[in-house]
N, C-alpha and C positions, 0 to 999 in steps of 0.2 A: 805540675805537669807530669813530672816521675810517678809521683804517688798514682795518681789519673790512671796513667798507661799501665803501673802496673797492677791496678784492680781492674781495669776492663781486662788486661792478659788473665788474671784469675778468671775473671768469669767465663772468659769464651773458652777456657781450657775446663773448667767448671760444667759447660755446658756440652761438649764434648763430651765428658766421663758419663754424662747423667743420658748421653743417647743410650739405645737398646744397642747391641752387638750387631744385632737384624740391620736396623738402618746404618749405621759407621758399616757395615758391610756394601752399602749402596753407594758409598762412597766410593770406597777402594776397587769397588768391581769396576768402574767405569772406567778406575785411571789401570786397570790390568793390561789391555790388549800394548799402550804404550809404555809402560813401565816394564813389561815381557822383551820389547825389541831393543831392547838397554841390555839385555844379558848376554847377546850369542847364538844365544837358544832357544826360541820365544816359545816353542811347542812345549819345552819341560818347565820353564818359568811359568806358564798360563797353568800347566798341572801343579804347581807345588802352590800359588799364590791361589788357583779355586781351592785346592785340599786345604787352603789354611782357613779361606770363610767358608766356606761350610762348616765349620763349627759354631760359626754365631749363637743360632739358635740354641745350644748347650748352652752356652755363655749364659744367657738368659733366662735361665734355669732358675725358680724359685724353688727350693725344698720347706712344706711348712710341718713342723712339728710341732706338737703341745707338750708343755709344759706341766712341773709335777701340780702348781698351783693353779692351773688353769690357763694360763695366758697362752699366748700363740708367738711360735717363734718361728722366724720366717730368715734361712738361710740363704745367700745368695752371693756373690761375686762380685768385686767391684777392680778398678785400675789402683795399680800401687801408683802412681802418680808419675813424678819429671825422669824420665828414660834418655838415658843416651845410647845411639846406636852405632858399634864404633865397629870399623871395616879396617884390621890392619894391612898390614903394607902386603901379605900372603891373600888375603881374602879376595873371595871369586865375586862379581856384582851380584848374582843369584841370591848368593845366601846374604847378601846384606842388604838385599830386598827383600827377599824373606822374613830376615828380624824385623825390618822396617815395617810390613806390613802387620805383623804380627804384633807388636807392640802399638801400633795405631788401633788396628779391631778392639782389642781387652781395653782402648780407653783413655789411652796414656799421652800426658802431653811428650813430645818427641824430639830432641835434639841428635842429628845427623852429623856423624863427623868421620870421614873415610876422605884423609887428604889425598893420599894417593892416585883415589879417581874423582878428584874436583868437580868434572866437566859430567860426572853421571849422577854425582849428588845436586848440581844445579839443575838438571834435565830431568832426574825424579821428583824435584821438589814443584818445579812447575809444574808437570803435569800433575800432583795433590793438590796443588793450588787451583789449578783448572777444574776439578773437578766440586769446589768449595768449601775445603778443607781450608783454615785457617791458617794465615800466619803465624798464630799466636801456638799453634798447637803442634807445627810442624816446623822446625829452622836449620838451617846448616850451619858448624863452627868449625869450620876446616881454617880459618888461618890462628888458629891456636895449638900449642902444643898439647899432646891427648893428654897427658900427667897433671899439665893446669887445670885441664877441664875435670878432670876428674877430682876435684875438688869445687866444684859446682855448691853451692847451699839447697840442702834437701835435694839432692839427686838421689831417687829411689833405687832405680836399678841400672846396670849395665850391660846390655847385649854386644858380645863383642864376637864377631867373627874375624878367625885367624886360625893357624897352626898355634898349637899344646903350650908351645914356648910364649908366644905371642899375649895368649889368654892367663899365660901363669903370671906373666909382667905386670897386668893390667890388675889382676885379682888382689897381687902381693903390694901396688899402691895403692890400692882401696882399702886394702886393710888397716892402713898409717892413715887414712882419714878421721876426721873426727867426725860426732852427730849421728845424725841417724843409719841405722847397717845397712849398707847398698850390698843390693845383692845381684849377681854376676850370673849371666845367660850365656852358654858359650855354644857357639856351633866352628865345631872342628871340621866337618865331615861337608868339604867341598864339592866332591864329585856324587857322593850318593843320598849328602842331605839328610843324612840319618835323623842327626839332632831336631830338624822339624817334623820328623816323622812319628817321633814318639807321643804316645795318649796326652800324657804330661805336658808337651812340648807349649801352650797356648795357655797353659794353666800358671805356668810362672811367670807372666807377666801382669798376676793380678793378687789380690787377698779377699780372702773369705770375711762377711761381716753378716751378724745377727741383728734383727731388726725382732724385739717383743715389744708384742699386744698386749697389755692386760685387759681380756675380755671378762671381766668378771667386777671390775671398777662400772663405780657410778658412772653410768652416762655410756659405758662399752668402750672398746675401741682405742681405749687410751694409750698412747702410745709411751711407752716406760724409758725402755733406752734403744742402741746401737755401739754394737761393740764391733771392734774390728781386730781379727785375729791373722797373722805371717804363717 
């Protein structure tokens, strides 16, 4: 039954990553108007969460270039994969709705953990769920300590909103981890939100991977490999 749940969990987290940006944007838009009245400020929430999908369509972006041999190489973007998104005990709801949203669009399955405000992490998750966004893709682990979790198996990245000190704690026991290099999204910048405002900002929640064609093989079209590059 373990084994069961956890390949159906792959897959619908699997099937998530393989939507376009475009649509997981259809998603998110729907739960904005009530995941805005969770911050305070629903008029600067609803501007920072539209400014984060309108990027979709970038996301989506195939670049195809040829190869010296002929083949066709088609550049494109995909989800680093299992995210945690972590609100410390300084962090505004904003931005750690922010990251949340941010980290859903590029793909990512998403684990939620800002114990401090419990009662907004269970009111944001329902309404992703309302909107039919998965269990599987989306969860809360607020009654764990963050240090435990942060030892998660294959945890790709960590978005962590908090003050400088907050994010330097969280960075310096990621780095005592073992496995694969998780790599650390921080937004410091509570009142002006800087950190999601930058070109980049939407980019590090994902990696670049190459998809070649050898069109020059019998038959055309063959497909050769996929390489994924950090």
């Amino acid at each position: 039954m373990a084994t069961e749940f956890k390949k159906n969990h792959a897959q619908v987290c699997e099937a998530w990553r393989l939507l376009t940006a475009v649509n997981r944007a259809i998603y998110l838009e729907a739960a904005i108007p009530k995941l805005a009245l969770l911050t305070g400020d629903a008029n600067k929430a609803r501007r920072l969460f539209n400014h984060l999908l309108s990027a979709a369509p970038k996301l989506d972006e195939v670049q195809r270039m040829n190869g010296a041999t002929g083949e066709s190489n088609e550049l494109y973007v995909t989800a680093r994969g299992k995210t945690m998104v972590i609100g410390a005990e300084s962090a505004r709801t904003m931005a750690v709705l922010g990251q949340l949203i941010a980290a859903l669009l590029t793909g990512n399955e998403v684990i939620l953990h800002c114990p401090s405000q419990d009662d907004m992490c269970i009111e944001a998750v329902k309404v992703l769920y309302e909107t039919g966004i998965s269990d599987d893709v989306i969860s809360i682990a607020n009654d764990s300590q963050t240090i435990t979790l942060l030892y998660i198996d294959r945890l790709a990245q960590v978005a962590v909103t908090g003050n400088n000190a907050e994010v330097q704690t969280v960075s310096q026991e990621l780095a005592n981890t073992d496995g694969i290099l998780t790599q650390v999204i921080a937004v410091t910048d509570m009142e002006g939100l800087s950190d999601m405002l930058t070109p980049d900002y939407l980019y590090r929640f994902i990696t670049e991977r190459v998809r070649t064609i050898n069109t020059t093989a019998i038959g055309g079209n063959a497909s050769l490999l996929e390489l994924g590059t950090e």
